[in-house]
C-alpha positions as CSV (number, residue, x, y, z in Angstrom):
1,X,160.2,237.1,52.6
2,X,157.8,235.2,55.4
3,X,155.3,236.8,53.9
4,X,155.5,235.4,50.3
5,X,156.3,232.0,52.1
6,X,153.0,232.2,53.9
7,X,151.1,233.8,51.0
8,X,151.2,230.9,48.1
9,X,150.4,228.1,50.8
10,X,147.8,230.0,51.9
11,X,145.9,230.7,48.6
12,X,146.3,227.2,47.4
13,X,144.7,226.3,50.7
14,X,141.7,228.6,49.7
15,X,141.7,227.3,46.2
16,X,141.7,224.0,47.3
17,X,138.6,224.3,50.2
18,X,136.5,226.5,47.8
19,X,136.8,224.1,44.4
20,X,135.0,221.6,46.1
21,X,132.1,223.6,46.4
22,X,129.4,222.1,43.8
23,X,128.2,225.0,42.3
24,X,131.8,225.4,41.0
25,X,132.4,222.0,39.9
26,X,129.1,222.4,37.6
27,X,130.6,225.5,36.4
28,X,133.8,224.2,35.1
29,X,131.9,220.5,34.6
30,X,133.8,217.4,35.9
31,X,137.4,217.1,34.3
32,X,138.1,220.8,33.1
33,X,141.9,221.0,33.5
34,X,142.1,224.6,31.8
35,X,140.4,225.9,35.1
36,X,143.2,227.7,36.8
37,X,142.9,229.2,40.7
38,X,141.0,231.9,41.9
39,X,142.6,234.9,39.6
40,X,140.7,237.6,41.8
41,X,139.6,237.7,45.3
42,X,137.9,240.4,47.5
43,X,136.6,241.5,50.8
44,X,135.0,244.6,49.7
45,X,133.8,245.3,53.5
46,X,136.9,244.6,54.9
47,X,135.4,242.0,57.7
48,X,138.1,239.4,56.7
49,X,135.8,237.1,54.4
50,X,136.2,236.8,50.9
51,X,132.8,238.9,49.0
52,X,133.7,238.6,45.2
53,X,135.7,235.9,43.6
54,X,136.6,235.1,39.8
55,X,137.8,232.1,38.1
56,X,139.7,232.2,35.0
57,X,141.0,229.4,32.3
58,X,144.2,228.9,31.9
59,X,143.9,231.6,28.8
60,X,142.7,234.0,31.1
61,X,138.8,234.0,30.3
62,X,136.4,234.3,33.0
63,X,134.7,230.7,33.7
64,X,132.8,231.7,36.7
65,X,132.5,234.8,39.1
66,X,130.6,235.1,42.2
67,X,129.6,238.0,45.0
68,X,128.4,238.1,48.0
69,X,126.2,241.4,48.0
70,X,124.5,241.1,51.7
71,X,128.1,240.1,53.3
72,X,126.6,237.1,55.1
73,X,129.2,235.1,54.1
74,X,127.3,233.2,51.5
75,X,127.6,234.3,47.3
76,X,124.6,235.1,46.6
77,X,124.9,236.1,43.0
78,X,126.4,233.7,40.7
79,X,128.1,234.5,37.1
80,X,128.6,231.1,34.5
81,X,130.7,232.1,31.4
82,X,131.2,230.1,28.1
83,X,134.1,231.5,25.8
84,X,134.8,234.2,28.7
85,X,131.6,235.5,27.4
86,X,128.8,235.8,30.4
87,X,126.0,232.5,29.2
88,X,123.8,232.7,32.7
89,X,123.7,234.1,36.4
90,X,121.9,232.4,39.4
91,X,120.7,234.8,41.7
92,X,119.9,234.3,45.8
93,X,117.4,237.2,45.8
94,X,116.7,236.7,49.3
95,X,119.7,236.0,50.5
96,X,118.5,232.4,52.3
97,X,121.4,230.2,50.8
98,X,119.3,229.3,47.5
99,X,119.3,230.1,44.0
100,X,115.7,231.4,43.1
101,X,116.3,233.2,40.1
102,X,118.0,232.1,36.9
103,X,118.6,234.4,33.5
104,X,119.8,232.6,30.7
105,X,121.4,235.2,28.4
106,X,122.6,235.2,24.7
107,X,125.6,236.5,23.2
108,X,126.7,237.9,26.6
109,X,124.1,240.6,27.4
110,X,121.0,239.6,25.6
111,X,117.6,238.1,28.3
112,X,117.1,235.1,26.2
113,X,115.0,233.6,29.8
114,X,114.3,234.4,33.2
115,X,113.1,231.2,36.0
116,X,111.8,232.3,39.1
117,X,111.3,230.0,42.2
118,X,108.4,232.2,44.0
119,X,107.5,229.4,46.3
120,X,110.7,228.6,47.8
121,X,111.5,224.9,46.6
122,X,114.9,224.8,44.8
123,X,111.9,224.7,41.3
124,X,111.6,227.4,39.1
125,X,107.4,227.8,39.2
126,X,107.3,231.0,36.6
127,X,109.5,231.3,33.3
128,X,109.6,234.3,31.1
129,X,111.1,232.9,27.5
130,X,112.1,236.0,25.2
131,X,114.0,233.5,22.7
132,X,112.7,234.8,19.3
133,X,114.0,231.5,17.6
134,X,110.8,229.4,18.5
């Protein structure tokens, strides 16, 4: 019993300190109420910190998922989904706390662009575009 007392305050706590991060406020955008808590957490190396994480709408559709593949304690692959179907990932690719590659996909598994920040300011300085439509 105290550990289901301790357990709910505890992961609301988590919730609460991890939705104000800004790269999960511009997931959801400003105002999304269907956003419910974190609906999957793990520490897949079992040093205590949290490595992969998923966010769900309130009809059970992934909205965002996020891992930490280096287990520095920073995600460093980033999953956006419209629809609970996968529309982009940001990628840390080496692992210094910054998004340098970006893939904009198309009907949840498709490459419709790659950006690639090569010279390390926050910019994406080469762009592959495979988006037929043009």
């Amino acid at each position: 019993m105290k550990k289901t007392a301790l357990t709910a305050p505890l992961l609301l706590f988590g919730f609460l300190l991890f939705a104000s991060d800004t790269r999960l406020a511009s997931a959801v955008g400003p105002g999304r109420s269907d956003l419910g808590a974190a609906s999957y957490e793990a520490d897949r190396d079992k040093d205590g910190n949290v490595d992969h994480r998923i966010f769900n709408d309130t009809k059970g559709r992934k909205v965002y998922e996020e891992y930490d593949y280096n287990y520095d304690g920073r995600m460093d692959d980033l999953y956006y989904y419209k629809d609970g179907q996968l529309d982009r990932e940001e990628i840390d690719s080496d692992f210094n706390g910054q998004v340098d590659i970006w893939i904009t996909l198309y009907l949840g598994k498709y490459i419709r662009r790659i950006e690639q920040d090569k010279d390390g300011d926050g910019k994406p300085d080469a762009v592959t575009d495979y988006d037929k439509k043009k």
